[in-house]
N, C-alpha and C positions, 0 to 999 in steps of 0.2 A: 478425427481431424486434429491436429498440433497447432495448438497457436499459443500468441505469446500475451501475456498477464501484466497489467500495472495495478500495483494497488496502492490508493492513496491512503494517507493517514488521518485519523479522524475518532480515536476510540469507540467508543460503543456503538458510533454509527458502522465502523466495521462488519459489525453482523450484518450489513448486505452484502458485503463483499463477502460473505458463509453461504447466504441463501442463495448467490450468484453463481458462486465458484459452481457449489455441489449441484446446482439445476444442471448447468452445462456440463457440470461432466457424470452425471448420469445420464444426456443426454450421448454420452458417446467423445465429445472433447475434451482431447488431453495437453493440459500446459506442460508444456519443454520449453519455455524460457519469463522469466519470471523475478521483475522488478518492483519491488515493496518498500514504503518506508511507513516506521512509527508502527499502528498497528497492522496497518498493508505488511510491514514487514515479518509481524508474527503469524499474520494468516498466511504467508509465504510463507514461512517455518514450517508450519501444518501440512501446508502443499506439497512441498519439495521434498518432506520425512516426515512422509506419511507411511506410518508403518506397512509394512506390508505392500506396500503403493496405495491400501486405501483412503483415499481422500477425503471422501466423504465422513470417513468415521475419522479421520484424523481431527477435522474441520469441528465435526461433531462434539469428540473429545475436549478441544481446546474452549470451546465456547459454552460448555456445561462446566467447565474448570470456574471459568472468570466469570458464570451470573450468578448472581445472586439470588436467593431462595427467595420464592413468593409469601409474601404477608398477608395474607386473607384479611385481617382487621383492620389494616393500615392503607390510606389513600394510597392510589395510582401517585398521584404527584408527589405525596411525600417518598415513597418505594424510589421514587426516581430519583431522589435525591441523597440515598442511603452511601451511595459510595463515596460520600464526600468524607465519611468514616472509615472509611476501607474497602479493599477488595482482600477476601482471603488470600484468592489464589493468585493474585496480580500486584495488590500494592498494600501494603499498611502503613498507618498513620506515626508519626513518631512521637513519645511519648514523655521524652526530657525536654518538659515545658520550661525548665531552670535554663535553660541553653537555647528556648526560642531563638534571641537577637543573632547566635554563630548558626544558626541552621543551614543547611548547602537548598535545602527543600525541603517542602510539606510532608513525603513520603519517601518510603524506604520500597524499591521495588526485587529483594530480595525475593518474596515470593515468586512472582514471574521468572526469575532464573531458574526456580526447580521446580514450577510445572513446565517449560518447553525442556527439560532436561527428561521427562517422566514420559513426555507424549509426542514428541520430535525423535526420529531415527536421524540424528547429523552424518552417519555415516551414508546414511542412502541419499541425506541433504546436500552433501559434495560431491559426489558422483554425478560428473562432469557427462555420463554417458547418457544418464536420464533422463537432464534438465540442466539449464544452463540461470542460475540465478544471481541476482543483487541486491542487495540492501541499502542505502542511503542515510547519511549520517550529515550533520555540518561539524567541520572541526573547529572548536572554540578557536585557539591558537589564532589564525589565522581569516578565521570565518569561511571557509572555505570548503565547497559539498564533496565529501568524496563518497564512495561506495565501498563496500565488503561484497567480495566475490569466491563463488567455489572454483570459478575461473579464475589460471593463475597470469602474471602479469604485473610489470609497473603503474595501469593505471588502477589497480586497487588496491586499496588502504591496507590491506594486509596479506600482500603480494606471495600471493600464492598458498599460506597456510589455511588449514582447516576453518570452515566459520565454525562457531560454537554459539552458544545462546551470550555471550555479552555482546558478540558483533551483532545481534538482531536486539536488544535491550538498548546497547547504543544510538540507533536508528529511532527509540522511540523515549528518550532520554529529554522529554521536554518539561524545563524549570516555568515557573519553583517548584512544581510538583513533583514531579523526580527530578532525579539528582543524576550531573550530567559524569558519561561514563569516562572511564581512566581504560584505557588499553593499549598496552606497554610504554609509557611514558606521554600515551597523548588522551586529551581529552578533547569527548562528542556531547554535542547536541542533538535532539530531533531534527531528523533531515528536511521535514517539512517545513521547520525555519526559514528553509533557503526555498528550498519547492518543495510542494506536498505532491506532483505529478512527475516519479520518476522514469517519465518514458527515453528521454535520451538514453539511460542507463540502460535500457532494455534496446535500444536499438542498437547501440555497442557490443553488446554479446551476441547479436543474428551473423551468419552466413548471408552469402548473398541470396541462395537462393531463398531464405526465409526472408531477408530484404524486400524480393521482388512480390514473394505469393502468399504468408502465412497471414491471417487474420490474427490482427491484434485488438484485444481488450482494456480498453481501459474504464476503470469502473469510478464514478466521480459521486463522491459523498456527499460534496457542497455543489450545491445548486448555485449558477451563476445569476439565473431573476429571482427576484424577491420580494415581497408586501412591501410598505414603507413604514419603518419601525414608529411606532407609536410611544414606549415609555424607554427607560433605561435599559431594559432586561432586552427587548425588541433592538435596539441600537448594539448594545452590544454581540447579540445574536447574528446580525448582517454584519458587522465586522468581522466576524469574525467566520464567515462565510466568503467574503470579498480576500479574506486574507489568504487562504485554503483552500480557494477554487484552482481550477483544472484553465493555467493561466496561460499554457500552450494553445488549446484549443479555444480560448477567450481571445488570444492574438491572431487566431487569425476567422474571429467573427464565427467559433463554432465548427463545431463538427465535420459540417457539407465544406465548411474551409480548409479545414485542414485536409481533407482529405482532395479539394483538387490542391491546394498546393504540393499534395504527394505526385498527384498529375502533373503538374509542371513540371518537376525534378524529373521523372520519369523520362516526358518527350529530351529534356536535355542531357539529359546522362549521356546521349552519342556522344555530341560536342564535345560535353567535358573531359570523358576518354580518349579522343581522339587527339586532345592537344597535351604528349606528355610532361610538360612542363607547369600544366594546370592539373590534372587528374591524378601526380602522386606526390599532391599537397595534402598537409592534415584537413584544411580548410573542406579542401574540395570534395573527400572523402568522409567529411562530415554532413555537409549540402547532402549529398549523395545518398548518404545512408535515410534522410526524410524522405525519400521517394517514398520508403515505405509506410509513407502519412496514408497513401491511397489505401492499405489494407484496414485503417481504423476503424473500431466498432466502441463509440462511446455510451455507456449505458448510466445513467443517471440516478442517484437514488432521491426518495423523494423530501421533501422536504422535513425536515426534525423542531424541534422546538427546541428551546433555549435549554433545556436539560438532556437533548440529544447526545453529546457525545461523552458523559457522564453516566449517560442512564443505564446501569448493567443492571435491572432490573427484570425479572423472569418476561413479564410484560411486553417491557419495551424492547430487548431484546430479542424474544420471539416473534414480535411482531414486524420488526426490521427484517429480519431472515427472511418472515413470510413475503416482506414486498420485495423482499431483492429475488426472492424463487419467481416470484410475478412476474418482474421484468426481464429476468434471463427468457422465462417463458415466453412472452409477449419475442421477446429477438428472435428465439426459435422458431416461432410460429410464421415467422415474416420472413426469415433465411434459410425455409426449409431447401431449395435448391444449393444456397452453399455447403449446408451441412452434409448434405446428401451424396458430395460430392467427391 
């Protein structure tokens, strides 16, 4: 079954968005279109060039790159908090303390350039025939979201040439911690800045008939309810959850919302067609394309602790995977007729 993929950004909570992907598609479905930003953007890297086509080991590959090695001796909670030191394979710390006050950021994400160089096929990643992909960025300059596509065109950032691993490092280029990217004379920020839910982006590269019938995924890191924060750490946590929620599907009251609102676009689509001075507006062709709210399938991951999107710890990590295999599971079990279909 083909359908289409949003992945939000969210670092180390990503690992559901691993234990998600690969449930579902050992279960037989395969993404052809596929809108990422931040680390969404890098596990679409893995996705879309995946050696070989395979995914799973792609997925596999890239998430055994960026955990870090279990400490037998050392608390769970300190473990979780080891990468505030570094990621070998992701990011390193900078180490001209003399030059603190001019620092652009805390980290140097050099590393992550030449592991999606090592374990991303880009040439199978643009190949336009396999999969239809985006990436989301904000451009400082102007503050303004744009996307990197293997689809060619004026509405992306880099209209029509090859993506490579800076246009997906730029996507997750969030200060002060990294340092925001320069690509030929403009620079990006993390696209989650603007929204961390790049589904318009993914609605723009469907056909119509994926419009009307493909099930689309989108997989939401930050849970929209939440405890009520009790200390600092707490407070900070649910902002920081409120900021990187899934704020499409929050506007219109949730999931069962958005998806009749696809309902309503749907019954109106005649109308809109039929009057051509209304139907070949940008406007209206935008409306339009949310019909395909009605194919949405929002899968949730569950809630993290205040060292969740930091935590690359063997641990914490593996254990995110396991509840994201859960909930793909749990979908399957419940869609067994559409899958089937």
């Amino acid at each position: 079954m083909d359908v289409g993929l949003v992945l939000q950004g969210g670092g180390a909570l990503g690992a559901y968005e691993w234990g998600i992907v690969a449930r579902l598609v050992e279960a037989g479905i395969k993404p052809v279109a596929i809108a990422g930003v931040s680390i969404g953007a890098i596990n679409t890297a893995a996705i879309a060039g995946a050696r070989n086509g395979d995914i799973v080991a792609s997925l596999d590959a890239l998430w055994s790159a960026i955990t870090l090695p279990s400490i037998p001796w050392l608390p769970q909670v300190a473990q979780a908090e080891l990468s505030l030191f570094g990621n070998p394979n992701f990011f390193s710390p900078r180490m001209d303390y003399w030059a603190a006050a001019s620092w652009p950021s805390f980290y140097s994400v050099a590393p992550m350039l030449a592991t999606l160089d090592e374990i991303v096929d880009f040439d199978r990643l643009n190949d336009t025939r396999l999969h239809k992909v985006a990436v989301t960025a904000t451009r400082v300059e102007d503050g303004r979201p744009v996307a990197f596509s293997n689809l060619a065109g004026p509405p992306y950032e880099n209209q029509g040439k090859p993506l490579d691993a800076r246009h997906i490092l730029a996507s997750g280029s969030l200060p002060p911690g990294f340092p925001m990217s320069e690509i030929e004379g403009k620079h990006y920020i993390d696209g989650g800045v603007f929204s961390n839910t790049p589904l318009p982006r993914l609605l723009a590269m469907l056909d119509d008939r994926q419009l009307d019938t493909m099930p689309i995924f989108v997989i939401d890191l930050f849970p929209e309810s939440d405890g009520i924060p009790a200390t600092i750490a707490q407070a900070q946590n649910r902002m920081k959850e409120i900021t990187y929620e899934n704020r499409i599907s929050a506007g219109f009251g949730g999931p069962e919302g958005l998806r009749a609102h696809g309902e309503m676009i749907r019954k109106l689509a005649g109308t809109i067609k039929a009057d051509p001075s209304i139907a070949n507006s940008a406007e209206a062709k935008r409306l339009l394309r949310e019909r395909a709210f009605a194919n949405i399938h929002v899968i949730e991951a569950a809630n993290a602790p205040f060292s969740g999107d930091h935590d690359f710890s063997s641990a914490g990590v593996m254990e995110r995977r396991e509840r994201g295999r859960t909930a793909a599971e749990i979908w399957l079990k419940a869609n067994r007729t559409l899958t089937a279909a």
